[in-house]
C-alpha positions in Angstrom: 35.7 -23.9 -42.3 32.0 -25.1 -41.6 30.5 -27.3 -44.5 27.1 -28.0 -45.4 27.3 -31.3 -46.9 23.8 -33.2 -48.1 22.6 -36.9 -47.7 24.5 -37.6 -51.0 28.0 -36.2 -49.9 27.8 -33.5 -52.0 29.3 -29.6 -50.4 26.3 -27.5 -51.0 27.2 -24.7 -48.8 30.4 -23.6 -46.8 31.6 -20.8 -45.0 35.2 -19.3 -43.9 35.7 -17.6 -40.9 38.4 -16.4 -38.2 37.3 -18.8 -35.3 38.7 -20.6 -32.1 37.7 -24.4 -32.0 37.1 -25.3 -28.2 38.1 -29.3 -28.3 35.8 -30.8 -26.1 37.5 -34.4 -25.5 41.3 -35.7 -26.3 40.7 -39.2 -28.1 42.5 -41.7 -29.5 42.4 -43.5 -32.3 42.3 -46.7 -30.8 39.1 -46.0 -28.7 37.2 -44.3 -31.8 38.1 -47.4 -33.1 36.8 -49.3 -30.4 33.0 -47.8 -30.8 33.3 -47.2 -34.8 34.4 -50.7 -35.4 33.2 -53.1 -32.5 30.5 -51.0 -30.8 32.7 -50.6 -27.6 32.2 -47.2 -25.9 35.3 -46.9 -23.6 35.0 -44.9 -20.4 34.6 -40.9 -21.2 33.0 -41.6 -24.6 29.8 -42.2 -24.0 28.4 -38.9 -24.8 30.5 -39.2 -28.1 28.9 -42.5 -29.3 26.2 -41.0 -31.7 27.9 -38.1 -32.7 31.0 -40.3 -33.8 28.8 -43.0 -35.5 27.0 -39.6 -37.5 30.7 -38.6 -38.3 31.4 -42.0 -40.0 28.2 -42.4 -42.0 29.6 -39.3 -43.7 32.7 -40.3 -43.7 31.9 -43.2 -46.1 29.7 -40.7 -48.8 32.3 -38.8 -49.0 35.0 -41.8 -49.8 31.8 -43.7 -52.0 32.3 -39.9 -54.4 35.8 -40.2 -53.7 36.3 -43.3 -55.3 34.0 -42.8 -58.3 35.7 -39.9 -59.4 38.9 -41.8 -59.5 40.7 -41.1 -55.9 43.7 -43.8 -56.3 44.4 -45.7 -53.2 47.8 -47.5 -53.5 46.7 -49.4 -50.0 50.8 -48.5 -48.7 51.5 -49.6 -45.4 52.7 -47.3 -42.9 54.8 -48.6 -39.5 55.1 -47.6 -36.4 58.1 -47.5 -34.5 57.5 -49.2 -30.2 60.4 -47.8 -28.2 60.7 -47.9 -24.4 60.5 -45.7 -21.7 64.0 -44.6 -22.0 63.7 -44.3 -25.9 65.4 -47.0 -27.2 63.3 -48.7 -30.5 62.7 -52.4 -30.0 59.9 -53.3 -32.6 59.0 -52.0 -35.5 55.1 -53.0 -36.7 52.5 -52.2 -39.3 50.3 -49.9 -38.4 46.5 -50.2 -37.9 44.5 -47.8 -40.6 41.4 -48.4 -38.7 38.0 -46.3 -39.3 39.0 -43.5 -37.5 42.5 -42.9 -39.4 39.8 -42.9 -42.4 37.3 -40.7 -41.4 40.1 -37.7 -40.8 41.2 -38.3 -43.9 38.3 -37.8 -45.8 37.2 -34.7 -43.7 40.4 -33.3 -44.1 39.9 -33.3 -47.8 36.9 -32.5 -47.8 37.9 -28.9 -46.1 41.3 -28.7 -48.1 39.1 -28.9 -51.4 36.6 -26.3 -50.3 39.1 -23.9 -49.0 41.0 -24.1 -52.2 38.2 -23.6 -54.3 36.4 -20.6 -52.6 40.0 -18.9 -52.9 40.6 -19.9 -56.6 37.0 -18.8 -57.8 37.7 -15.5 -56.1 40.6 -15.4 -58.4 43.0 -14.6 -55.0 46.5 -15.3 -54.9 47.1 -18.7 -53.3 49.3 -21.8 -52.6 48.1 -25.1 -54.2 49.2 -28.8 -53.5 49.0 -30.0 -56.8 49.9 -33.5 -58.1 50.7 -33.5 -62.1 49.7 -36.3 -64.5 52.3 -39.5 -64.7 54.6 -39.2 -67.5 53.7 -42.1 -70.3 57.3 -43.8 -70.5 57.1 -44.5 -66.4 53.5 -45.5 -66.3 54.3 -48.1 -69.5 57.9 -49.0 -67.6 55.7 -50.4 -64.5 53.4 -52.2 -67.0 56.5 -54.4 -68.8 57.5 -55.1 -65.7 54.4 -56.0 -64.5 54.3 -58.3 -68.0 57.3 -59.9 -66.9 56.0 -61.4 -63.7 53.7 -62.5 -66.0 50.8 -60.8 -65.1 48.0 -59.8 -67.9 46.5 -56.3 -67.8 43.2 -56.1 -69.6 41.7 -52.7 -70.6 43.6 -49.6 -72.1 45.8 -47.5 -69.2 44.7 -44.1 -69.9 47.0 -41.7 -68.1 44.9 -38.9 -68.4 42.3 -40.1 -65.9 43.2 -41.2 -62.1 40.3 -44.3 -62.7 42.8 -46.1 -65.0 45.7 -46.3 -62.5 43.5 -47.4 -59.8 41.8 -50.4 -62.5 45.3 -51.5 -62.8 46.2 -51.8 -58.5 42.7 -53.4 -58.8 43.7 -56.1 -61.5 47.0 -56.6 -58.9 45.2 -56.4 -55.3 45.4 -60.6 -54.9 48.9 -61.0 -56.2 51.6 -62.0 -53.7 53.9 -59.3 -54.9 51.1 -56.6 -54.3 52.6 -54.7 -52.0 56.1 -53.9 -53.6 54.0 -53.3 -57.0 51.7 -50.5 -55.4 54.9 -49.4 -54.1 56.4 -49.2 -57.3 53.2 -47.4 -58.8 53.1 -45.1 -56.6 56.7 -44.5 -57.3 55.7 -44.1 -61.4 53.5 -41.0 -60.5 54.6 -37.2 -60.2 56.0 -35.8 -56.7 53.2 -33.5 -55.4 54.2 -30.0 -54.7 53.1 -26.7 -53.9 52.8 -24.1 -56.2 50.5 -20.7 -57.0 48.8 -22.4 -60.1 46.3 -24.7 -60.1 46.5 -27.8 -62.0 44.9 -30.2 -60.1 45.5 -33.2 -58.1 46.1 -36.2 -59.8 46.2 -38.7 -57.3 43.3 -37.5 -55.1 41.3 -36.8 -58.6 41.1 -33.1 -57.5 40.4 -30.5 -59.5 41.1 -27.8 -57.3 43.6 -29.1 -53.8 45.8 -27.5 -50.9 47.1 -28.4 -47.7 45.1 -26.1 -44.9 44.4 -29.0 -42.4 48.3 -29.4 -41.1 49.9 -26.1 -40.3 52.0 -27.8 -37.8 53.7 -29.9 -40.3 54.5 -27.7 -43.1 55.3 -24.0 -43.6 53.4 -23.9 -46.8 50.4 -24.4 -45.2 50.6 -21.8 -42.4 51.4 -19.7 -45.4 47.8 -20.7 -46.6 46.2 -20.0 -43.2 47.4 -16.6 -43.2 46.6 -15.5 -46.7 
């Protein structure tokens, strides 16, 4: 799936083809990291440098529209399991979400959005990952018990729109219970699933949303590579 995308973010052209991708280096996150984050170039990247630093000046239209139109980030922090040689865990530790970790995700769905839309304007069968809109009585639960800590939310919650979720995590990012409360958010909202009809993607503020960037981890989505 190449993608034509302007100075503003915006997809102005893509095209979707049967195609091999030759990788041309096996990084890591930790040295992208290194030259996206502290202009360290570790040894074997160095002909990487100004094509990475091209990739993340992308990467951050694409979140800037991302976040406009409402994206919700519930800022959940994932862990990472340290085990030794012989397989036995020993640690467990927050894991770094670091420029790199970003920038996938944003090209990922980037491509997920463009491949679902030029197969639901050609009005072709297809599996979406859609995400439905929050049922009222769970959204207003997490708000009285957000009252009871004794925390204020100003503004209306609209449920209909993705923006008024993420005003509320806003109005909570610098209390001390943040993280169990965007935990229990998140927990509010719909399941995402798969499904032939479209309906959108609440969480993401999709319109139009699928899963083709992983077939590894899902069926579904090899599913979608082969249609």
């Amino acid at each position: 799936c190449d993608m034509e995308i302007d100075l503003k973010g915006n997809i102005v052209h893509s095209d979707i083809y049967l195609s091999v991708i030759e990788s041309k280096k096996q990084m890591t996150y930790t040295c992208v990291n290194k030259i996206l984050e502290n202009n360290e170039v570790p040894e074997g990247y160095e002909e990487f440098k100004d094509t990475l630093l091209k990739m993340n000046d992308l990467a951050h239209l694409l979140r800037k529209n991302k976040i406009e139109r409402g994206y919700i980030d519930f800022d959940i922090e994932e862990t990472k399991i340290e085990i030794t040689e012989r397989g036995e865990a020993i640690d467990i530790k927050p894991r770094h979400r670091g420029e790199g970790e970003k920038l996938i995700e944003d090209f990922m769905i980037a491509a997920n959005e463009t491949v679902a839309s030029h197969m639901y304007w050609m009005s072709l069968p297809f599996v979406y990952r859609v995400h439905g809109t929050p049922k009222e009585e769970k959204i207003n639960d997490f708000l009285d018990f957000v009252s009871s800590l004794g925390y204020k939310i100003t503004g209306k919650v609209n449920i209909e729109y993705p923006s008024s979720i993420q005003n509320v995590l806003d109005q909570l990012k610098d209390k001390k219970e943040y993280k169990i409360l965007s935990s229990l958010m998140l927990r509010a909202m719909q399941k995402a699933v798969y499904q032939p009809d479209n309906i959108g993607h609440f969480g993401l503020a999709s319109k139009i949303y699928t899963h083709f960037t992983s077939p590894i981890r899902r069926y579904p989505d090899l599913t979608i590579h082969r249609i």
